[in-house]
Backbone as numpy.savetxt, mean C-alpha at the origin, in Angstrom:
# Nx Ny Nz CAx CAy CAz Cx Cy Cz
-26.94 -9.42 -53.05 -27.65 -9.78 -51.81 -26.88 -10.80 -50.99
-26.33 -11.53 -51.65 -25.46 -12.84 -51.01 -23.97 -12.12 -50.42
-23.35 -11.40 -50.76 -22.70 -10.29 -50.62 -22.72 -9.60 -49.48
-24.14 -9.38 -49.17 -24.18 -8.27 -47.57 -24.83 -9.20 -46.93
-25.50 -10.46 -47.09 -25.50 -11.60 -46.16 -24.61 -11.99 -45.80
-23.30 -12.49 -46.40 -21.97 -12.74 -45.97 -21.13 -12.06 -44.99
-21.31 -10.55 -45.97 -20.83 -9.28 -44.67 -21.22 -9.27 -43.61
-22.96 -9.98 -43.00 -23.35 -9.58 -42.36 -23.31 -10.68 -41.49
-22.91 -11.68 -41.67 -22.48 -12.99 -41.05 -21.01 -12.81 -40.43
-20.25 -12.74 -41.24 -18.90 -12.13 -41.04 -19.06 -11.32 -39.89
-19.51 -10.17 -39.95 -19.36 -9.27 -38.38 -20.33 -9.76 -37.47
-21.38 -10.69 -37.36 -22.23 -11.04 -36.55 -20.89 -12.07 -35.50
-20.10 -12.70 -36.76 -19.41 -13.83 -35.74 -18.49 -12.85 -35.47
-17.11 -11.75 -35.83 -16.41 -11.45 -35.25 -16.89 -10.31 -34.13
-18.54 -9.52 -34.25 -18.59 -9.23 -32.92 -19.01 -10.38 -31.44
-19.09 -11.47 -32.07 -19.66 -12.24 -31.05 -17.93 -12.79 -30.70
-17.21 -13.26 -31.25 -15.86 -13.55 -30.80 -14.75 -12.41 -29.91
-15.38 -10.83 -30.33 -14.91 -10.16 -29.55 -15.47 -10.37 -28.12
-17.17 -10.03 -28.10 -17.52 -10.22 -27.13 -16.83 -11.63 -25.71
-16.80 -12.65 -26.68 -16.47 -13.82 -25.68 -14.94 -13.92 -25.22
-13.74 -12.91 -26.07 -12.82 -12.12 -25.61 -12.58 -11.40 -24.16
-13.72 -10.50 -24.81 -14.22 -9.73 -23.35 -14.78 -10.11 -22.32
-15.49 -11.03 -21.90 -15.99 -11.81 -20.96 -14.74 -12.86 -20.38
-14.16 -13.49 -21.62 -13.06 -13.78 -20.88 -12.28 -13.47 -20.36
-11.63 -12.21 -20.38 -10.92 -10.95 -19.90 -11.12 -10.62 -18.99
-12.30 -10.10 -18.72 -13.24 -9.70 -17.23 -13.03 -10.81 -16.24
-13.23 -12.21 -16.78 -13.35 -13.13 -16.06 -12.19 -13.48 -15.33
-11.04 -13.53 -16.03 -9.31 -13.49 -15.39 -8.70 -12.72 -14.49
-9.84 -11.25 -14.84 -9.15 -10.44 -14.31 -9.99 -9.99 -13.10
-11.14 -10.72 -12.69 -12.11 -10.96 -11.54 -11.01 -11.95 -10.76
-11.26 -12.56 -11.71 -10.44 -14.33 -10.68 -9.31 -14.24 -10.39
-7.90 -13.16 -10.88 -6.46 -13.56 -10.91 -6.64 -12.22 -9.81
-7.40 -10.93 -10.35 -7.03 -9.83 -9.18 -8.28 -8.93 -8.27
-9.19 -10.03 -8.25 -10.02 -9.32 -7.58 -10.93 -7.98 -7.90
-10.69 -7.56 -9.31 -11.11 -6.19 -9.61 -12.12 -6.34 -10.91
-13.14 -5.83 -11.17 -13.62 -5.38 -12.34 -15.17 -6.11 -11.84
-16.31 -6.48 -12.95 -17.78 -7.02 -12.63 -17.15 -8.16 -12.05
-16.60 -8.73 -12.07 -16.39 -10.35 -11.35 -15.18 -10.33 -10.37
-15.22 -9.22 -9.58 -14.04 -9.42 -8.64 -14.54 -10.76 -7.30
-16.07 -11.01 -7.46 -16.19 -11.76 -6.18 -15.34 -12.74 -6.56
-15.24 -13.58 -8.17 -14.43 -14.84 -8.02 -12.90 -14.68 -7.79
-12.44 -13.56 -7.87 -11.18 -14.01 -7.25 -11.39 -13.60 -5.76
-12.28 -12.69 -4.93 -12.61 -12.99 -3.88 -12.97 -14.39 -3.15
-13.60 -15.22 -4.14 -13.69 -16.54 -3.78 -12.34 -17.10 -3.64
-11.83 -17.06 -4.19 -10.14 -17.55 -4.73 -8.94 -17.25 -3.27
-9.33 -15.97 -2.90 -8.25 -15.47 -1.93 -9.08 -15.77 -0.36
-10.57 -16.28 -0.12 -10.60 -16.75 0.91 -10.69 -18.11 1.06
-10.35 -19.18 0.04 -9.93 -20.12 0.43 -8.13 -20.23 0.71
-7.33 -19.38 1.01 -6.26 -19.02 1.15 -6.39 -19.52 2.80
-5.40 -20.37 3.57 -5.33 -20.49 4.77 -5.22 -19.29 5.62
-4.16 -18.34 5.28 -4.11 -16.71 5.75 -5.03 -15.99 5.90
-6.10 -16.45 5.37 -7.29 -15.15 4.62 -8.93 -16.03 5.49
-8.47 -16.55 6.26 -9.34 -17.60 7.38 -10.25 -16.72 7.44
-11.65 -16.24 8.76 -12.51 -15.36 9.18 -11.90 -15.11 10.40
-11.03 -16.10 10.80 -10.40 -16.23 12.36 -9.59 -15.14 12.37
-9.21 -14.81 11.23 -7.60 -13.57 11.21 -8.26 -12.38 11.08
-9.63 -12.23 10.48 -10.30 -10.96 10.29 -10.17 -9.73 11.63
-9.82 -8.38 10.75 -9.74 -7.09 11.67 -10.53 -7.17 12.81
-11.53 -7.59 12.38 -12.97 -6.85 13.35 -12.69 -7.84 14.85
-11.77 -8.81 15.09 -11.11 -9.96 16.43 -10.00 -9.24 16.77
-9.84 -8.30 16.28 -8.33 -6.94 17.05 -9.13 -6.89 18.24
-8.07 -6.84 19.45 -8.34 -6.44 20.69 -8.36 -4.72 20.82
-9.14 -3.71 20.84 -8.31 -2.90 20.94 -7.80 -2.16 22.17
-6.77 -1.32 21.98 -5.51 -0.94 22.69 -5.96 0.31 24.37
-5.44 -0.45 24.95 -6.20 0.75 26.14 -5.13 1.97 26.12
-5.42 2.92 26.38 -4.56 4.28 26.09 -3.62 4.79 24.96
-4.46 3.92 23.81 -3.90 3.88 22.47 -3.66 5.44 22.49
-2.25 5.85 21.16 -2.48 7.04 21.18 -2.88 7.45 20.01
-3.35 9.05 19.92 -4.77 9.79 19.07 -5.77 9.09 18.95
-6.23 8.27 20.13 -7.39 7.70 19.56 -8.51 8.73 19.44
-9.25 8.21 18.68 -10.67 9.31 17.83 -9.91 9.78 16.91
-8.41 10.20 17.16 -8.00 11.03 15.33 -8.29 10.21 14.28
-8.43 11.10 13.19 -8.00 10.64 11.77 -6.73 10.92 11.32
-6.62 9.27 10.47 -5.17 9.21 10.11 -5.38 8.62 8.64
-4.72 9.18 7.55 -4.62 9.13 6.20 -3.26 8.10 6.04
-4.00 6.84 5.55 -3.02 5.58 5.06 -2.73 6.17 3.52
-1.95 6.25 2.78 -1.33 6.16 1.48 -0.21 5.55 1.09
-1.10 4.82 -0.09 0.01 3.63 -0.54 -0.33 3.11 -1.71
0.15 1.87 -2.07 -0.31 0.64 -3.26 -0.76 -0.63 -2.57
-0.65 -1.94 -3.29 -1.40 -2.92 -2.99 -1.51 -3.30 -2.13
0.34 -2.99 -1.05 -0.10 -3.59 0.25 -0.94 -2.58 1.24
-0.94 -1.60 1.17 -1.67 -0.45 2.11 -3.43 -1.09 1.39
-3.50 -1.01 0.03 -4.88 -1.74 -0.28 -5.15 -2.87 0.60
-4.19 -3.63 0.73 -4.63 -5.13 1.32 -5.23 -6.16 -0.45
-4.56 -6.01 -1.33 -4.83 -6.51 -1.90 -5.02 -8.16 -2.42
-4.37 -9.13 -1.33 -4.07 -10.41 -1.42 -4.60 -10.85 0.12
-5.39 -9.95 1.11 -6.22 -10.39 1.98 -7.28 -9.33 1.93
-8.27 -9.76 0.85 -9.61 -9.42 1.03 -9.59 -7.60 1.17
-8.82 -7.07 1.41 -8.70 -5.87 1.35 -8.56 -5.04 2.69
-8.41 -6.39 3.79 -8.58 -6.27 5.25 -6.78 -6.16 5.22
-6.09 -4.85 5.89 -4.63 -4.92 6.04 -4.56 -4.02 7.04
-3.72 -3.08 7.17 -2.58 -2.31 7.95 -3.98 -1.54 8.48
-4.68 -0.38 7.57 -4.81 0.29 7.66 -6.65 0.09 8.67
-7.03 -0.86 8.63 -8.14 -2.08 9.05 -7.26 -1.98 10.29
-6.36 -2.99 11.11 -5.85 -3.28 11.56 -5.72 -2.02 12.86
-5.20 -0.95 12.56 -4.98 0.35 13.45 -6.25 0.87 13.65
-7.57 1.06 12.73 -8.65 2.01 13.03 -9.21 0.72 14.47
-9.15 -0.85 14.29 -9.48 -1.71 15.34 -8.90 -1.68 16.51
-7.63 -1.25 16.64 -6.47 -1.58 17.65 -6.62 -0.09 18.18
-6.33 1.56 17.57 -6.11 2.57 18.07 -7.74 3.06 18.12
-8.38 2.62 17.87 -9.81 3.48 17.67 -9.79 4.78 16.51
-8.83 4.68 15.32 -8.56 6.04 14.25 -9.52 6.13 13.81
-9.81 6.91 13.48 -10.57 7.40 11.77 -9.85 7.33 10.66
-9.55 6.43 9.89 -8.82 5.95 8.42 -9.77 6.53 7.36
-8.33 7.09 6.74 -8.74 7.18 5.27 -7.65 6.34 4.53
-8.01 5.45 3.41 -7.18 4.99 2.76 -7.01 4.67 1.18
-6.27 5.78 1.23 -5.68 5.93 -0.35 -4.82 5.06 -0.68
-5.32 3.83 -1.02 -4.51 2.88 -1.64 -5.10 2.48 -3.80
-4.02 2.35 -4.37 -4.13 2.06 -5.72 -2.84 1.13 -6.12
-3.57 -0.09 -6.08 -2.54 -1.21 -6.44 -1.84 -0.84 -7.89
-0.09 -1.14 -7.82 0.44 -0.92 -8.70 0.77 0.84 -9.16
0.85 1.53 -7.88 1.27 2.42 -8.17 2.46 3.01 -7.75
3.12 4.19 -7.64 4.18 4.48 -7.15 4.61 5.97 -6.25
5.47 5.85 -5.81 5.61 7.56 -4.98 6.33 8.41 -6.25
7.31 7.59 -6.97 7.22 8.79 -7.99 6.26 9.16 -8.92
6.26 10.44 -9.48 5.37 10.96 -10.03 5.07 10.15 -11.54
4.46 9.60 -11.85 4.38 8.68 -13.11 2.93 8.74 -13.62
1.90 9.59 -13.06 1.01 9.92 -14.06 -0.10 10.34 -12.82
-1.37 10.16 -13.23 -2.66 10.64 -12.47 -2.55 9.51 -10.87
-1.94 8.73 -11.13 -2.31 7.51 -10.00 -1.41 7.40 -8.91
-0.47 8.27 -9.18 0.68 8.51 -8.77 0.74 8.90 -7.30
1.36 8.59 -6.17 1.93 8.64 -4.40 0.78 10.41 -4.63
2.01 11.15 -4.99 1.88 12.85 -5.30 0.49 13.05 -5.75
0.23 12.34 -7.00 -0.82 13.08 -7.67 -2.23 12.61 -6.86
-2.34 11.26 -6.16 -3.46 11.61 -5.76 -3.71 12.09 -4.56
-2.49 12.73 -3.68 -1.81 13.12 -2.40 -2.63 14.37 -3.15
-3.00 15.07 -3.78 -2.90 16.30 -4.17 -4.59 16.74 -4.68
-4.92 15.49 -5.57 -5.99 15.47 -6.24 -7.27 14.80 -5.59
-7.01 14.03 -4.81 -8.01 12.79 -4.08 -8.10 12.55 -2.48
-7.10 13.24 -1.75 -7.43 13.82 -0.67 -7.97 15.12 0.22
-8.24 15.17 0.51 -9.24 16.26 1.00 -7.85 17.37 1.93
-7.93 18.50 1.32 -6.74 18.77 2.04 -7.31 20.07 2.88
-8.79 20.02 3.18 -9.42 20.72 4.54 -9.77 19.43 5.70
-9.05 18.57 5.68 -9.47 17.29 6.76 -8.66 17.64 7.74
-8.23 17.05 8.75 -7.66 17.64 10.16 -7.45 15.65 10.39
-6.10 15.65 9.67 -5.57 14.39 9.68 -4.86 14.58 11.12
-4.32 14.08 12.05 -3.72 13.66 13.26 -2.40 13.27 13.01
-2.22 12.24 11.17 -0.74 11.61 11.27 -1.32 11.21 10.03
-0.28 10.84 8.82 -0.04 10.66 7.64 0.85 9.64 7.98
0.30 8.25 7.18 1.38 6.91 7.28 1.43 6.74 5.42
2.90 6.47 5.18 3.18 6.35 3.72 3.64 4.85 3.84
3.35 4.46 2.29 3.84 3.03 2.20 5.44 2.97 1.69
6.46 2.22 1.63 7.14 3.26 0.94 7.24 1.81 -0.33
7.09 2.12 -1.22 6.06 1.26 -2.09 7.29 0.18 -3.09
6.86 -0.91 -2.79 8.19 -1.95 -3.75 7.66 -1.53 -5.78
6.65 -0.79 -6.04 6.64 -0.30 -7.08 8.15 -0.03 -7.65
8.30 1.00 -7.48 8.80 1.96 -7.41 10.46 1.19 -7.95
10.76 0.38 -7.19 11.72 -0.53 -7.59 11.55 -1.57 -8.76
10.42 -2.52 -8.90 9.76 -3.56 -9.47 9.63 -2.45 -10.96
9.52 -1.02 -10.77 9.07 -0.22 -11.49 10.61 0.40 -12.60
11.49 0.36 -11.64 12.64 0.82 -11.67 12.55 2.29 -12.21
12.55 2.90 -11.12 12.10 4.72 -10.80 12.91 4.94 -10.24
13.84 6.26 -10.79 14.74 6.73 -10.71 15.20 6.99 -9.01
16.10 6.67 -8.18 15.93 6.68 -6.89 16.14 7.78 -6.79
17.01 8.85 -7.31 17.14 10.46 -7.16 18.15 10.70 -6.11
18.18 12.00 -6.13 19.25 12.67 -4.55 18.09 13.40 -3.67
18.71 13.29 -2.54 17.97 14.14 -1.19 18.33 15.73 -1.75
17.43 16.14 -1.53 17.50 17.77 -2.01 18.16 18.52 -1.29
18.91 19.63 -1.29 19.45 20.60 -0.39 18.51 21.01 0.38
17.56 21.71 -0.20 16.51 22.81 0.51 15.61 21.82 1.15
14.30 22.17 1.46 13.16 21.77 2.15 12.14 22.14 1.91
11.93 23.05 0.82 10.70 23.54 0.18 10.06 22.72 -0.97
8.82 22.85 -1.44 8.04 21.97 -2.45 8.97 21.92 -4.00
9.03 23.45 -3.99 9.88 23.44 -5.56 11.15 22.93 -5.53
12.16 22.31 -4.13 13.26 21.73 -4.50 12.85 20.33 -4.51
12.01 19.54 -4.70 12.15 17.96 -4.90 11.63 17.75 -6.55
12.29 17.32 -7.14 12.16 16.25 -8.17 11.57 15.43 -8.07
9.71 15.35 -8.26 8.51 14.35 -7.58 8.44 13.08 -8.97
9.88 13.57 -9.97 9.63 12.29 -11.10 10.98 11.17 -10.26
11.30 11.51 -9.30 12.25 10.32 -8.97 11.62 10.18 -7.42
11.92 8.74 -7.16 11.42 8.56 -6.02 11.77 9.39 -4.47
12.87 9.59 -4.31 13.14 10.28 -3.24 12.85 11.67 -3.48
12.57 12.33 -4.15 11.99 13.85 -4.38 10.63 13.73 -4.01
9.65 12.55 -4.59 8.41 12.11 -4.33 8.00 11.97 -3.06
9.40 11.75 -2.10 9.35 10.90 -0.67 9.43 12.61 0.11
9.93 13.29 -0.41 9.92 14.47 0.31 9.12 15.66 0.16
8.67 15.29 -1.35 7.54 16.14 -1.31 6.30 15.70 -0.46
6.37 14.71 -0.42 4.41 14.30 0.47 4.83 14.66 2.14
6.36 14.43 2.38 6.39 14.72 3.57 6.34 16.68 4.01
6.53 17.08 2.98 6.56 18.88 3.09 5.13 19.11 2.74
4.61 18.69 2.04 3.17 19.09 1.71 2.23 18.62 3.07
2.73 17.22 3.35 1.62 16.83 4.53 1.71 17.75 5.87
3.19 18.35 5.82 3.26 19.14 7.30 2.54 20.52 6.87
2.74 20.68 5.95 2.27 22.13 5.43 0.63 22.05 5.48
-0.20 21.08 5.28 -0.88 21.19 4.53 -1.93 20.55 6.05
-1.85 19.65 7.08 -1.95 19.20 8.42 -1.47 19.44 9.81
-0.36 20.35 9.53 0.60 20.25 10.41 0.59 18.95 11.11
1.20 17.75 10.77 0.98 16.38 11.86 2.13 15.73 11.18
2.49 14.63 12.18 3.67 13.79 11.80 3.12 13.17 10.85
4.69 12.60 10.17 4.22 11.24 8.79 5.45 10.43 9.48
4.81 9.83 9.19 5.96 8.01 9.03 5.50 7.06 7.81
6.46 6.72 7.05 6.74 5.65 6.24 6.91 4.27 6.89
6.30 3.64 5.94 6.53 1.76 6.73 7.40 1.02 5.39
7.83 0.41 6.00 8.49 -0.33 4.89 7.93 -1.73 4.81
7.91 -2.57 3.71 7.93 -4.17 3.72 8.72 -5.19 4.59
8.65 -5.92 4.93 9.35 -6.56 5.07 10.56 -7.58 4.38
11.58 -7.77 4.93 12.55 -8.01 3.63 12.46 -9.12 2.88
12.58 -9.08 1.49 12.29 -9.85 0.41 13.47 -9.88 -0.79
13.82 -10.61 -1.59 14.86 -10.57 -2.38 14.72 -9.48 -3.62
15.20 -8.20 -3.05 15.22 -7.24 -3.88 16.53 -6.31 -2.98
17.68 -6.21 -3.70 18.68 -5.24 -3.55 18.19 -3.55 -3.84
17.68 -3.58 -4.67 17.34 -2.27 -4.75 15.83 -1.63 -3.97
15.35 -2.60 -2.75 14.41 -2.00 -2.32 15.34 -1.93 -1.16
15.87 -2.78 -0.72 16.90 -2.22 0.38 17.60 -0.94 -0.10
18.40 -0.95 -0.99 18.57 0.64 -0.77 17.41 1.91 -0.78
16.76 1.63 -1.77 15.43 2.42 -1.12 15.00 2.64 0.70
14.97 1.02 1.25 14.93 1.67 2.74 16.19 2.32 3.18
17.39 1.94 3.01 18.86 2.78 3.51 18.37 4.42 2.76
17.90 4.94 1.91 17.51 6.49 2.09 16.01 6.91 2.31
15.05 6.10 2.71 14.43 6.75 3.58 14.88 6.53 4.76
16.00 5.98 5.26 16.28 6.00 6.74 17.37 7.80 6.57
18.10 7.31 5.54 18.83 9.31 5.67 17.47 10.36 5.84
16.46 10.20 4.83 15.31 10.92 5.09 15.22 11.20 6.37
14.87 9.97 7.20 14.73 10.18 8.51 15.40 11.11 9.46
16.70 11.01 9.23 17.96 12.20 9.67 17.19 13.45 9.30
16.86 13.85 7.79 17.00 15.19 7.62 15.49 15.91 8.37
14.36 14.78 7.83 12.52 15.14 8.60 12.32 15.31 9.77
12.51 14.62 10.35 12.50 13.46 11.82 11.33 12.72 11.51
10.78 12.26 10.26 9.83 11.11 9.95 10.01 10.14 10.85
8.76 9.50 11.21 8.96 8.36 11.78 9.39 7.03 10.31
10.47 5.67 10.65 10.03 5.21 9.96 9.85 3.59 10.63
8.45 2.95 10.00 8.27 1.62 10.68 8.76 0.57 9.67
9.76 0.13 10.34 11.06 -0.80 9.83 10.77 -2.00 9.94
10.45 -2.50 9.00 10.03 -4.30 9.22 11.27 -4.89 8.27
12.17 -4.25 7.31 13.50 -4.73 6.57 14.21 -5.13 7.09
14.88 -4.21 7.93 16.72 -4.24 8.59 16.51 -5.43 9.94
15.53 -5.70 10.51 15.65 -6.28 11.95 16.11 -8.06 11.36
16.69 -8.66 11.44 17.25 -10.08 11.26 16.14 -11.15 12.16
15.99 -10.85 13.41 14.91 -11.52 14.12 13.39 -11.18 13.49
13.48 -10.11 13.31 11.85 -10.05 12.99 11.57 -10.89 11.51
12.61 -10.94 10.66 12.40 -11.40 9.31 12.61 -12.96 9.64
13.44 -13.85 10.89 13.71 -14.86 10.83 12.31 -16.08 11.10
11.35 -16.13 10.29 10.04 -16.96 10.18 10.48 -18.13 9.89
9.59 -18.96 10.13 10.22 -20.26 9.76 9.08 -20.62 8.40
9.95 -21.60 7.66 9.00 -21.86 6.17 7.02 -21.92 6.50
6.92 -22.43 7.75 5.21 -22.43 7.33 5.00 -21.67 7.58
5.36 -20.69 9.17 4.90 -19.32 9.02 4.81 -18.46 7.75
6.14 -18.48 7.26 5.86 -17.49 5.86 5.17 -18.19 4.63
4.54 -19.18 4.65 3.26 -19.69 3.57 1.97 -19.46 4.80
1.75 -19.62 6.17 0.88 -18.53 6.26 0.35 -17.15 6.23
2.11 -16.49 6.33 1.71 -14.77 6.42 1.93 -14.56 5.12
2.25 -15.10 4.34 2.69 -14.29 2.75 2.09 -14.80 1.74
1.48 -14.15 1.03 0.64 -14.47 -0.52 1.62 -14.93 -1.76
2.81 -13.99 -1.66 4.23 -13.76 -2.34 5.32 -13.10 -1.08
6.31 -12.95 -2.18 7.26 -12.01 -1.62 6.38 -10.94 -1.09
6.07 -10.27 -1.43 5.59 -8.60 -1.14 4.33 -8.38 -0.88
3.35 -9.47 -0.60 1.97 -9.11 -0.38 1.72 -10.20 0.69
1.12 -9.46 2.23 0.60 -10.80 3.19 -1.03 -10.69 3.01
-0.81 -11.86 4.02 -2.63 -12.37 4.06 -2.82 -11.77 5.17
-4.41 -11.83 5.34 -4.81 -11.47 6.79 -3.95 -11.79 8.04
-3.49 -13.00 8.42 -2.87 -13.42 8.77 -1.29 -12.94 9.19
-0.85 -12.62 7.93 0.71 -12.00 8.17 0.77 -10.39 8.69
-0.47 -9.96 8.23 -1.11 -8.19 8.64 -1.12 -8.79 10.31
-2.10 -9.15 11.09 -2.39 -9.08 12.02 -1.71 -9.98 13.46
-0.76 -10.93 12.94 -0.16 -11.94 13.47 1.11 -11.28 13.11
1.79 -10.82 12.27 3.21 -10.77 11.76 3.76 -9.09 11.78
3.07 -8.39 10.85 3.54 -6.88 10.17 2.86 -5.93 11.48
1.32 -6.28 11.65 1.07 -5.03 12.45 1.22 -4.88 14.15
1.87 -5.92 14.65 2.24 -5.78 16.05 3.40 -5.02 16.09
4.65 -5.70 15.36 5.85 -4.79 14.94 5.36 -3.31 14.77
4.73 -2.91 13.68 4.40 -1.76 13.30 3.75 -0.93 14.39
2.88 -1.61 15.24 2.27 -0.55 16.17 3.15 -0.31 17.28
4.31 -1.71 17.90 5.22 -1.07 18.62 6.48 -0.28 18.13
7.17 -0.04 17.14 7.75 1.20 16.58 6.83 2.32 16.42
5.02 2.08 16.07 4.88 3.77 15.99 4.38 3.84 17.65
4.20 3.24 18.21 3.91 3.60 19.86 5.14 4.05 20.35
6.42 3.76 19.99 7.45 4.26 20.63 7.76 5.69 19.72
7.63 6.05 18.60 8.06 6.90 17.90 7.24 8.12 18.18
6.03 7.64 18.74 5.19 8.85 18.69 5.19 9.15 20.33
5.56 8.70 20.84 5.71 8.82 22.34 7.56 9.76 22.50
7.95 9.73 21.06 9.20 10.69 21.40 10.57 9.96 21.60
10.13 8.39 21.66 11.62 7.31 21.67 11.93 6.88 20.63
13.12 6.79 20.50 14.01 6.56 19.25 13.43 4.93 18.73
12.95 4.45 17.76 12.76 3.47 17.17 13.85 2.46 16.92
């Protein structure tokens, strides 16, 4: 009897030590990323962020008189920054439905990639999680610092132009399949956006071949890397627009990334060279 009282003490405390495991878990992972039963506390966390003010919020976009497609829908796909994951979830894709009057859809999944690397994947939920009877207007891709951070195979540009010549397990096969499927599948332009530049050599070459991309598609692409002036911020600006390297605040979205971005796609879609 003393025996299965013991036993039964024994698992009373190690399920109660799992449990307070798990609560602590939840709790880190509320507070450090915003996600799970306790995402408000790291919501608490990211609006005391100076960037992440109410003053910087989407819904104070002026919007645009003779914007173009306004009323279309336009399908954002991406990772954390297309999420808006380090401002409240308010980013790019917020930003254009205020400014152009769009209809957004936005397929964003922090921490994912354009190559094919499982269910969560650029492709797979391009395939699985978008609606591919919608009457999108324009497809904007992120072109995702995963992918690098990830170190995914950068691949070769394919000869052909059909679905079965890209290799969707390396990134540039990935980059050409969403662009053949989206024309096929919408008939409507895509453009890729890039980050802005950050200390990573190998995401720069990533943008140097989606710019060849560009040659072979005629993709639009919105270039916030290569410009020297646009990247030249001075130190407080970039502790207001930037969370990190690779993720802005409200602030750096609507003050910094998306003015750039809407004048390259206003010129690109109007038929002028970017």
């Amino acid at each position: 009897m003393k025996k299965k009282k013991s036993r039964k003490k024994t698992m009373i405390t190690v399920l109660a030590i799992v449990l307070v495991l798990l609560l602590a878990q939840n709790l880190f992972i509320g507070w450090r990323f915003s996600y799970g039963p306790f995402k408000a506390l790291g919501d608490m966390r990211m609006a005391k962020i100076s960037g992440n003010a109410a003053s910087y919020s989407m819904s104070n976009v002026e919007p645009l008189e003779n914007a173009p497609l306004t009323g279309g829908k336009v399908l954002f796909l991406g990772s954390s920054v297309t999420y808006g994951e380090k401002s409240l979830r308010e980013g790019i894709p917020e930003y254009f439905a205020a400014r152009m009057g769009w209809q957004i859809t936005k397929e964003a999944v922090s921490g994912t990639t354009l190559a094919d690397t499982g269910k969560n994947s650029y492709v797979q939920r391009l395939l699985n999680k978008v609606d591919s009877q919608e009457k999108y207007s324009l497809v904007i891709v992120q072109l995702s610092t995963n992918d690098v951070g990830k170190k995914q195979p950068l691949g070769e540009i394919a000869a052909g132009t059909d679905l079965a010549d890209f290799d969707t397990k390396t990134t540039t096969g990935a980059i050409e399949f969403i662009i053949r499927y989206a024309r096929d599948t919408w008939g409507c332009p895509v453009a890729f956006y890039t980050n802005a530049r950050y200390d990573s050599e190998a995401y720069g070459a990533l943008v140097g071949r989606v710019l060849e991309l560009q040659e072979k598609w005629g993709i639009g692409v919105l270039n916030l890397w290569s410009d020297d002036g646009f990247n030249a911020i001075s130190d407080a600006d970039r502790s207001l627009f930037m969370f990190d390297q690779v993720h802005p605040t409200k602030a750096g979205y609507r003050e910094w990334w998306c003015p750039e971005m809407e004048r390259q796609l206003c010129q690109w879609l109007a038929g002028t060279e970017t």
